[in-house]
SELO-233635 format. One record per residue: y, z, x of N, C-alpha, C, O in turn; residue in one letter; chain. Coordinates in steps of 0.05 Angstrom, whole numbers, plus 5000, padded with zeros to 4 digits. Example, Ala and Ser with C-alpha at 12.3 -4.5 7.8 and 13.67 -1.06 7.14 Angstrom:
<sites>
[[4886,5156,5264],[4910,5156,5246],[4934,5156,5264],[4934,5169,5285],A,A] [[4955,5142,5257],[4979,5143,5273],[5001,5157,5258],[5023,5161,5268],S,A] 
</sites>
This chain:
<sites>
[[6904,8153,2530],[6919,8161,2506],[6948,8152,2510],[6965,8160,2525],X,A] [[6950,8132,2490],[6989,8123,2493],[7001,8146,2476],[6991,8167,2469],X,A] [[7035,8132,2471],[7048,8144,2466],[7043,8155,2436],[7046,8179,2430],X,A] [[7035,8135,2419],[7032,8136,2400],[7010,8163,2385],[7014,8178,2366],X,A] [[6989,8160,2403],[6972,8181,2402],[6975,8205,2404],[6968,8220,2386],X,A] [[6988,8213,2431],[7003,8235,2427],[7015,8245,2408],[7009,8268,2400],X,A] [[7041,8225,2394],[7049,8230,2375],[7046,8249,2344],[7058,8267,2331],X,A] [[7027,8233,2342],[6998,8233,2329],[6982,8257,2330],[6977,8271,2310],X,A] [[6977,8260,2348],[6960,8291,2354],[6989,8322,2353],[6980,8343,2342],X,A] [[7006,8324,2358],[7021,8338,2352],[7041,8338,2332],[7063,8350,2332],X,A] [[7031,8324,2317],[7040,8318,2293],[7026,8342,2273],[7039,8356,2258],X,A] [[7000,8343,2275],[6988,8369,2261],[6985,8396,2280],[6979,8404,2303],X,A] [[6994,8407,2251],[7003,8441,2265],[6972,8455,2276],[6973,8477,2287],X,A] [[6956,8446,2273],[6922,8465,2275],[6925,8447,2313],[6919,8459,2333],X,A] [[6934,8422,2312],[6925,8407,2338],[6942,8419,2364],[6935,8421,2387],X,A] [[6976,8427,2345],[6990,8435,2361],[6986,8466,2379],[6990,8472,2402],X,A] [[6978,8479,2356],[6972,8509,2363],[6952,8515,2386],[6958,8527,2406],X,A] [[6927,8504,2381],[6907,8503,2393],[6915,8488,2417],[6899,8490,2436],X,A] [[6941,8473,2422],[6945,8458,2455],[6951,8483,2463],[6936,8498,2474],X,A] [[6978,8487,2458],[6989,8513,2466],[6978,8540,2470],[6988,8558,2483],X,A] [[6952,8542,2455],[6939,8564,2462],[6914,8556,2484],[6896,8571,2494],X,A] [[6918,8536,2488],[6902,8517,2503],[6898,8523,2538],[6879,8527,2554],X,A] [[6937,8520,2537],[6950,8523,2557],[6971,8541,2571],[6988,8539,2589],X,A] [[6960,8569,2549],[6975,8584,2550],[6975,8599,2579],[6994,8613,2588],X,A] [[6951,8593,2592],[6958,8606,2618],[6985,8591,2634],[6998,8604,2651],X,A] [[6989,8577,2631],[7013,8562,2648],[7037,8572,2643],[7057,8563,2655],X,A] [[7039,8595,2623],[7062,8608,2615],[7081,8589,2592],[7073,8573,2575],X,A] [[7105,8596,2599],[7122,8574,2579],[7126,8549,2584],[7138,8537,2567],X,A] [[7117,8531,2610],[7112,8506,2609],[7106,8494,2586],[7123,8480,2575],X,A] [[7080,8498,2577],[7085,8484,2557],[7097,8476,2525],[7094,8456,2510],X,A] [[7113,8503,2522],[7135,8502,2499],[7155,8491,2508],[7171,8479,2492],X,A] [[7161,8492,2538],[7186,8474,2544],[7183,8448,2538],[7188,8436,2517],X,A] [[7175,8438,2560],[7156,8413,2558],[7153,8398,2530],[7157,8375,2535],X,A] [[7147,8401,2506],[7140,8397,2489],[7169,8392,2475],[7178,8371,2465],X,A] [[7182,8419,2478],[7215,8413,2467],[7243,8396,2486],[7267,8395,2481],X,A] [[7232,8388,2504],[7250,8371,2526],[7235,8348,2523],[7246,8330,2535],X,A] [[7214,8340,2510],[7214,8314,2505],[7221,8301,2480],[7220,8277,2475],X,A] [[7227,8320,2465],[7241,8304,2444],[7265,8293,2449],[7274,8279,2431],X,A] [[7275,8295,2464],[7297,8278,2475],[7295,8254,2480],[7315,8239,2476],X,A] [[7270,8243,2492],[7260,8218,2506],[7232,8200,2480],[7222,8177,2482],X,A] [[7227,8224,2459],[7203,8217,2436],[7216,8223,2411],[7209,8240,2395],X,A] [[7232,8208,2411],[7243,8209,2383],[7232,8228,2354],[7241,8247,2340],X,A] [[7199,8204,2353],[7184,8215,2330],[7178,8250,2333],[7170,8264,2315],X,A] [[7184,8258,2356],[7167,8285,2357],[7183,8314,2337],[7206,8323,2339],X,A] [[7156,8324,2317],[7173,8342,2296],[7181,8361,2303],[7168,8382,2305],X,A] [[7207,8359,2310],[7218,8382,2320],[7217,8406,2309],[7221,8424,2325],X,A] [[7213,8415,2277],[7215,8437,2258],[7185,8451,2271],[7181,8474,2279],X,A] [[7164,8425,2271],[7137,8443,2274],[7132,8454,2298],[7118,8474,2304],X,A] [[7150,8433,2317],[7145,8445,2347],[7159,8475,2360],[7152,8491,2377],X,A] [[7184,8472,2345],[7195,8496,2350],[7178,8521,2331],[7175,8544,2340],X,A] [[7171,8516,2315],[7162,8549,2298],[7135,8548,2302],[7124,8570,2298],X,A] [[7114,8521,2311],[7088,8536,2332],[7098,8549,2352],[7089,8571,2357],X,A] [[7116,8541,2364],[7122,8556,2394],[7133,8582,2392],[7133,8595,2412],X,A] [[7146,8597,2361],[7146,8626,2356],[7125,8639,2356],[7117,8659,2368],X,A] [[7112,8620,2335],[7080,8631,2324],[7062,8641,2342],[7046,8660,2341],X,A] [[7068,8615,2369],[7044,8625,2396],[7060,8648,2413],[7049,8670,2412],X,A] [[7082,8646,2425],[7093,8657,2432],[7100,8682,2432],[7096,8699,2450],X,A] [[7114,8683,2404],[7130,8708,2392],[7151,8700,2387],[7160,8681,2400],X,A] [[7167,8711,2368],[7198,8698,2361],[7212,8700,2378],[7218,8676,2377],X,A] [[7226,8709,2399],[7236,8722,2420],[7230,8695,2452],[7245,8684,2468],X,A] [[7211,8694,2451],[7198,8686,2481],[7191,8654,2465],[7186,8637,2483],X,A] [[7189,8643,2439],[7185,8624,2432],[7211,8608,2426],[7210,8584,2432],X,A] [[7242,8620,2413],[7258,8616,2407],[7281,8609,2446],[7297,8592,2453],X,A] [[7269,8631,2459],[7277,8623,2495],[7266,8592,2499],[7280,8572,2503],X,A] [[7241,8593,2498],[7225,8563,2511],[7240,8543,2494],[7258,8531,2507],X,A] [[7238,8538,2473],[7250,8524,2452],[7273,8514,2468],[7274,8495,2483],X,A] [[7294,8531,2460],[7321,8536,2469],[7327,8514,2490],[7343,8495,2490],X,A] [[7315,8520,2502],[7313,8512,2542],[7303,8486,2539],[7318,8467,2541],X,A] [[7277,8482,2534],[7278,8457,2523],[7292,8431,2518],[7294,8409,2530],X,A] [[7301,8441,2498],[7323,8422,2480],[7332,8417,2490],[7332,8393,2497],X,A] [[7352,8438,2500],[7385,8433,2510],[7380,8421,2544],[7396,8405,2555],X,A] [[7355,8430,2557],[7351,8414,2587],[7348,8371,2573],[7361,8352,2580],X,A] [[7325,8373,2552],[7329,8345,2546],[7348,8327,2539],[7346,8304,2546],X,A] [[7373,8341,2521],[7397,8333,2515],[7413,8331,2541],[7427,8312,2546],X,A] [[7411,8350,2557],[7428,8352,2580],[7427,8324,2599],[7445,8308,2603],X,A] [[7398,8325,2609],[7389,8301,2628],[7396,8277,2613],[7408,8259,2626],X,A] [[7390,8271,2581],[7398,8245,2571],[7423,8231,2574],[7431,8208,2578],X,A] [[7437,8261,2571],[7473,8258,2569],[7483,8245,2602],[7497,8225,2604],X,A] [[7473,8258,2624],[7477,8256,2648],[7467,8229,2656],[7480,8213,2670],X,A] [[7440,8223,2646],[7436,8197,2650],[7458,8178,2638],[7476,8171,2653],X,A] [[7458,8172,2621],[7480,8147,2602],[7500,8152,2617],[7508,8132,2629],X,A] [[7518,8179,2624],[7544,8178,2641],[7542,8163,2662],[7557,8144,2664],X,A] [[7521,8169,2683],[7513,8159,2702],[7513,8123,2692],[7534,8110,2688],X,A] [[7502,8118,2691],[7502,8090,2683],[7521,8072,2665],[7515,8048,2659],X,A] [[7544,8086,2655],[7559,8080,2630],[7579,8062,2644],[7598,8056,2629],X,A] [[7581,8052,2666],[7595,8039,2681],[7584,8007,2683],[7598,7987,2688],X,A] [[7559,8008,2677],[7544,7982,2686],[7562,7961,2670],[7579,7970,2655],X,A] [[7558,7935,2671],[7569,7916,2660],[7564,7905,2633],[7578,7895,2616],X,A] [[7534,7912,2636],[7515,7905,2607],[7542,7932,2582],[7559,7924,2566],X,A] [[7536,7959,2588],[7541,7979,2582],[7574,7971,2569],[7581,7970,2545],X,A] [[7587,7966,2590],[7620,7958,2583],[7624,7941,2560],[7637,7947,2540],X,A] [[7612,7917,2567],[7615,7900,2545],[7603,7907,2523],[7610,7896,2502],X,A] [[7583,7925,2524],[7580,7932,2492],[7601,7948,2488],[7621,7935,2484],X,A] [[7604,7973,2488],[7635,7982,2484],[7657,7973,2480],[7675,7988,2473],X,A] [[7661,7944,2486],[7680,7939,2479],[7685,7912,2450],[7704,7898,2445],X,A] [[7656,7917,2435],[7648,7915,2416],[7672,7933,2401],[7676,7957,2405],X,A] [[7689,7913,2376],[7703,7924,2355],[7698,7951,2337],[7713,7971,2335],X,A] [[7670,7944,2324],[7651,7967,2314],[7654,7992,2342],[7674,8006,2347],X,A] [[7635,7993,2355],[7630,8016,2379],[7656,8020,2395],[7653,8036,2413],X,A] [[7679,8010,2393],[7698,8014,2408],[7712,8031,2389],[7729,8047,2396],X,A] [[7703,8029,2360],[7719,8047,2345],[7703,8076,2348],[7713,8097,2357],X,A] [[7683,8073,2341],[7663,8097,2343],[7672,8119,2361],[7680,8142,2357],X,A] [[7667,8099,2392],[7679,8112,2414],[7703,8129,2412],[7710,8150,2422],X,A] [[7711,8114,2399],[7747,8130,2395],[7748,8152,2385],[7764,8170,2393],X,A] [[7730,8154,2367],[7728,8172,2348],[7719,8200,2357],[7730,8222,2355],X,A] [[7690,8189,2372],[7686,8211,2382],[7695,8238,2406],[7689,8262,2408],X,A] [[7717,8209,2426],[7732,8217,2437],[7750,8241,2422],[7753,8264,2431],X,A] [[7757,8235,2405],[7783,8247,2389],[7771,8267,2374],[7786,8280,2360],X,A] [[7743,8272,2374],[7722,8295,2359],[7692,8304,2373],[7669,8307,2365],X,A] [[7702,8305,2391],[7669,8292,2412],[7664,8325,2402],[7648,8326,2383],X,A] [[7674,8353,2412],[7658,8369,2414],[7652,8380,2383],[7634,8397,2383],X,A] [[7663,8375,2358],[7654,8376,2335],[7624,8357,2322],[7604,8360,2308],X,A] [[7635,8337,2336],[7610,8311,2331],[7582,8319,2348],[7560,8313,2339],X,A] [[7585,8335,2378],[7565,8341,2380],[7550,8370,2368],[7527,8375,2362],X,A] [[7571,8384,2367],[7567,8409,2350],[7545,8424,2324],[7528,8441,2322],X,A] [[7562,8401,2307],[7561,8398,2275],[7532,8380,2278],[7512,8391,2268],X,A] [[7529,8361,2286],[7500,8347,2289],[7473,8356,2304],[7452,8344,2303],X,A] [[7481,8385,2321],[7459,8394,2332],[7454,8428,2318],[7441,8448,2323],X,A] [[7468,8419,2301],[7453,8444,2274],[7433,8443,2261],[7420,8462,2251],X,A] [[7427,8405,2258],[7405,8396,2238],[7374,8394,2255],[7368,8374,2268],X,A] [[7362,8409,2254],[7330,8405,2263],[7329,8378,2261],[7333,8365,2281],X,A] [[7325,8369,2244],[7322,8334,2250],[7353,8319,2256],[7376,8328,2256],X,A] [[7342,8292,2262],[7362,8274,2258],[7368,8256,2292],[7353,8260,2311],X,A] [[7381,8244,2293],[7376,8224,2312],[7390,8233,2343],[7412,8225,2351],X,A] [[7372,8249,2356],[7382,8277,2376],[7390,8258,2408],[7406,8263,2426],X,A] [[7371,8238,2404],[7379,8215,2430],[7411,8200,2418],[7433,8207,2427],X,A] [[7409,8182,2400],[7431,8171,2393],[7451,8193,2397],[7471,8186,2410],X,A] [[7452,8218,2388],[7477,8231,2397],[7485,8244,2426],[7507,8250,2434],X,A] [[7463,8247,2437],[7468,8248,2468],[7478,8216,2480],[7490,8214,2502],X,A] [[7472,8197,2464],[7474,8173,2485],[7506,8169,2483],[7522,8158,2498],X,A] [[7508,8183,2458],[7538,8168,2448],[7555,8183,2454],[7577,8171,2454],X,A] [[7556,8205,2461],[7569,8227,2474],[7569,8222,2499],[7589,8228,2513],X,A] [[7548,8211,2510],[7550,8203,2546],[7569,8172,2542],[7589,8173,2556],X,A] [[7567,8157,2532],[7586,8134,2533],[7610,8139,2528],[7626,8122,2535],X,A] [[7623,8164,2513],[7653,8156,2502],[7666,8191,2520],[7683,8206,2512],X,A] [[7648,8193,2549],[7650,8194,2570],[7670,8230,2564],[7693,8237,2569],X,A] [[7649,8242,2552],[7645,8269,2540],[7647,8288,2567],[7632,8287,2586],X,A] [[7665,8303,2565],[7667,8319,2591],[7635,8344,2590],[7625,8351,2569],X,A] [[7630,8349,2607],[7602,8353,2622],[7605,8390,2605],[7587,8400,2592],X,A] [[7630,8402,2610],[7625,8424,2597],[7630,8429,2562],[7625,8451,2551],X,A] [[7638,8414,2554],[7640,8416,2522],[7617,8402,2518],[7602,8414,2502],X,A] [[7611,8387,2525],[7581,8377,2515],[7560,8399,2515],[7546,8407,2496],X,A] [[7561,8410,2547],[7537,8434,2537],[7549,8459,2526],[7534,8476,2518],X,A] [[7563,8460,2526],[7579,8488,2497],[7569,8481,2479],[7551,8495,2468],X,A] [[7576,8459,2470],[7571,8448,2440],[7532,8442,2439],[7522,8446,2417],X,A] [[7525,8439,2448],[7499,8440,2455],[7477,8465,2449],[7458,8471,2434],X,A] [[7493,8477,2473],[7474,8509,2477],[7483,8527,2446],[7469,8543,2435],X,A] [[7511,8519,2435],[7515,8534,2410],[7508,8529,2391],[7501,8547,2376],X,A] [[7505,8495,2384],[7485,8483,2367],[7452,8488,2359],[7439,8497,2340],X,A] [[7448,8475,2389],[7425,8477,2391],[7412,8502,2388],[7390,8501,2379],X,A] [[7425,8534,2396],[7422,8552,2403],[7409,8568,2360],[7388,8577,2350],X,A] [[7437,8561,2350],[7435,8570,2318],[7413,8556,2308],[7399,8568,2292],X,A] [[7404,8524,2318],[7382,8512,2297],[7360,8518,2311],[7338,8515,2300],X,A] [[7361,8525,2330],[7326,8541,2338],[7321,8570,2339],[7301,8578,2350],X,A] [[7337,8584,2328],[7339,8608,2329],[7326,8603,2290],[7305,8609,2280],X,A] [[7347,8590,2279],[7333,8597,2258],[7307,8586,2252],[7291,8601,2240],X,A] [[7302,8564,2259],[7270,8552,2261],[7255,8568,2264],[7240,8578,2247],X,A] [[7258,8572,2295],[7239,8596,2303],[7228,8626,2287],[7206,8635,2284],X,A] [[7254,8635,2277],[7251,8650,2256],[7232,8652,2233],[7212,8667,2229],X,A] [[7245,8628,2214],[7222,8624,2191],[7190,8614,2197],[7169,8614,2184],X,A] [[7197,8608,2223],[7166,8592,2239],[7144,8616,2245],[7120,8618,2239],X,A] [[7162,8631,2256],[7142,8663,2269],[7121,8683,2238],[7099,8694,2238],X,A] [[7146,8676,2213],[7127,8690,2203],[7130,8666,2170],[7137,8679,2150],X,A] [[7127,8645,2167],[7126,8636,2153],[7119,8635,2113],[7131,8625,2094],X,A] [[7094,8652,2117],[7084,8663,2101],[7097,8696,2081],[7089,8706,2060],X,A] [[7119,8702,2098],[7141,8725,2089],[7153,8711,2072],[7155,8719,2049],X,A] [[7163,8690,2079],[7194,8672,2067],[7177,8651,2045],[7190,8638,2028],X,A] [[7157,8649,2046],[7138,8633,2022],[7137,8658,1992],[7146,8652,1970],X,A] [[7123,8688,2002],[7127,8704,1989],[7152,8713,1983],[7155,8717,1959],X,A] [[7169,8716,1995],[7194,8734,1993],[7218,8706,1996],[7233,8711,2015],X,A] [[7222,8692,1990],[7238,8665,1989],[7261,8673,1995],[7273,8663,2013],X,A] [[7276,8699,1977],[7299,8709,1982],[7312,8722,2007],[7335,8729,2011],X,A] [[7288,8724,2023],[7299,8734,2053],[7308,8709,2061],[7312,8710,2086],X,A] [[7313,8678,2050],[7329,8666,2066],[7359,8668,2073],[7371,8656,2091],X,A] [[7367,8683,2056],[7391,8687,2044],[7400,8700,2075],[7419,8692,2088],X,A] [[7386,8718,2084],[7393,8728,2109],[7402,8707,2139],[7418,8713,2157],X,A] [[7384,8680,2136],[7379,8667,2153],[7410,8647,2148],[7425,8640,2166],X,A] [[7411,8641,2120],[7439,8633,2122],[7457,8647,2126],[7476,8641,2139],X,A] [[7454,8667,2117],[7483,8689,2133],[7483,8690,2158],[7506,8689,2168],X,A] [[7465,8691,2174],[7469,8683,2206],[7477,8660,2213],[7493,8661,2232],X,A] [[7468,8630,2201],[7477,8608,2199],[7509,8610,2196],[7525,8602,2213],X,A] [[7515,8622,2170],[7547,8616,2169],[7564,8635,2183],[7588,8631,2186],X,A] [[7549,8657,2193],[7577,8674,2220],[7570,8665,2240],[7579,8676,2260],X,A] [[7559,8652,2242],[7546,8630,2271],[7573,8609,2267],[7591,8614,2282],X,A] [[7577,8592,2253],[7586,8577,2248],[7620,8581,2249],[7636,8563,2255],X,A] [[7627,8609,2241],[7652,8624,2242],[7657,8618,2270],[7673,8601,2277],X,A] [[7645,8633,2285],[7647,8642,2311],[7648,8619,2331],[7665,8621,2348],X,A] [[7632,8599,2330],[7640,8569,2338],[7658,8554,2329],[7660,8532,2341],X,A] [[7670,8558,2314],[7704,8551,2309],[7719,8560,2326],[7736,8545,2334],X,A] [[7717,8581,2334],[7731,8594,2355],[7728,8591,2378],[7746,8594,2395],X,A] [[7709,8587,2383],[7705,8571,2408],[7710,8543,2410],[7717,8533,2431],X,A] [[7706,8531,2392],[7719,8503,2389],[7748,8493,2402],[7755,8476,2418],X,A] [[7760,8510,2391],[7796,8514,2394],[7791,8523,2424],[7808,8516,2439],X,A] [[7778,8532,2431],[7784,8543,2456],[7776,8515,2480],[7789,8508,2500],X,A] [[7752,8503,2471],[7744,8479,2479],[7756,8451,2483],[7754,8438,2503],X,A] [[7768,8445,2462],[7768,8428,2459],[7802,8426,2436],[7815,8422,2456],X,A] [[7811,8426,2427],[7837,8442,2413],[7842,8420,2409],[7866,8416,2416],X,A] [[7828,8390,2396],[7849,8373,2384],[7852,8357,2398],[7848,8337,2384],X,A] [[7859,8350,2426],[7859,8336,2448],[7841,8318,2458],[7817,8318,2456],X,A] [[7859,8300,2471],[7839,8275,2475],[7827,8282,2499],[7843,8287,2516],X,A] [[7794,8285,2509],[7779,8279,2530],[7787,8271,2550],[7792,8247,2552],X,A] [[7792,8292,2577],[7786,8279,2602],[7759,8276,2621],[7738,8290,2619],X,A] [[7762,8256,2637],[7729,8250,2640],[7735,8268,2672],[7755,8265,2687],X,A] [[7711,8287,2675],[7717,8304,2699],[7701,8281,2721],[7700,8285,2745],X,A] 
</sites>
């Protein structure tokens, strides 16, 4: 079975459930597992994988595995590219007109850019670890911005995932899930300023 297959098979929610209940003796291995490779498997749906993993789980113990997950896959990606962001191949792209601006940019907004982009359940979760490891993202605002990110968009996933069928009938209890979303969002401003205050990046 290649990559593709895989893909493929956890792509449907009946194939996914049934792994995980599969393998549930192994404990949370395999909700981690599943959410730390999306870091390295692009295609993998992160919305379905996180709210099977409530569903099997429990909201609580599914929204932990999740969590851990993610932010271990983002972590190692980020650490890798630093590690290597020195090579020669690596330099000379950076110093590409286009990506040398980018770089700049993110320099001058790195812990908002990682922030604000790891709110979205989808969206391109490698490209922003890679790019955050090249424009040489200090090691602890990355995982702040990370674990706080990452932390609000699987919390709410997990949420609507655990009982799905409430928020189909009752639609208006989302209203709740954005209000956590936006004093989530309050409250990471504040930590922002405390982070990161405007200032240009030192590389530790």
């Amino acid at each position: 079975m290649d990559i593709s297959d895989i893909v493929s098979y956890v792509t449907n929610e009946d194939n996914l459930k049934h792994l995980l209940e599969q393998y549930r003796s192994l404990g949370p291995f395999p909700g981690i597992l599943l959410t730390f490779m999306k870091s390295f498997v692009p295609p993998l749906p992160t919305l379905l994988i996180v709210g099977v993993n409530a569903a099997v789980y429990g909201l609580w113990a599914g929204f932990l595995y999740s969590w851990i997950g993610i932010v271990s896959g983002c972590l190692v990606t980020f650490l890798i590219v630093r590690k290597i962001a020195g090579h020669p191949y690596l330099e000379r792209l950076a110093r590409k007109p286009k990506i040398a601006r980018t770089t700049k940019w993110i320099r001058r907004n790195a812990y908002s850019y990682v922030f604000l982009l790891s709110l979205f359940p989808v969206g391109p979760f490698v490209v922003i670890n890679i790019a955050a490891g090249l424009a040489g993202m200090r090691l602890r605002s990355f995982l702040m911005a990370v674990l706080i990110g990452k932390g609000i968009m699987v919390f709410t996933v997990s949420y609507i995932g655990y009982d799905v069928a409430k928020y189909i009938e009752n639609p208006y209890q989302l209203l709740y899930v954005l209000l956590f979303v936006a004093v989530s969002l309050i409250v990471s401003k504040k930590i922002e300023k405390r982070f990161s205050s405007g200032q240009t990046m030192e590389l530790e």
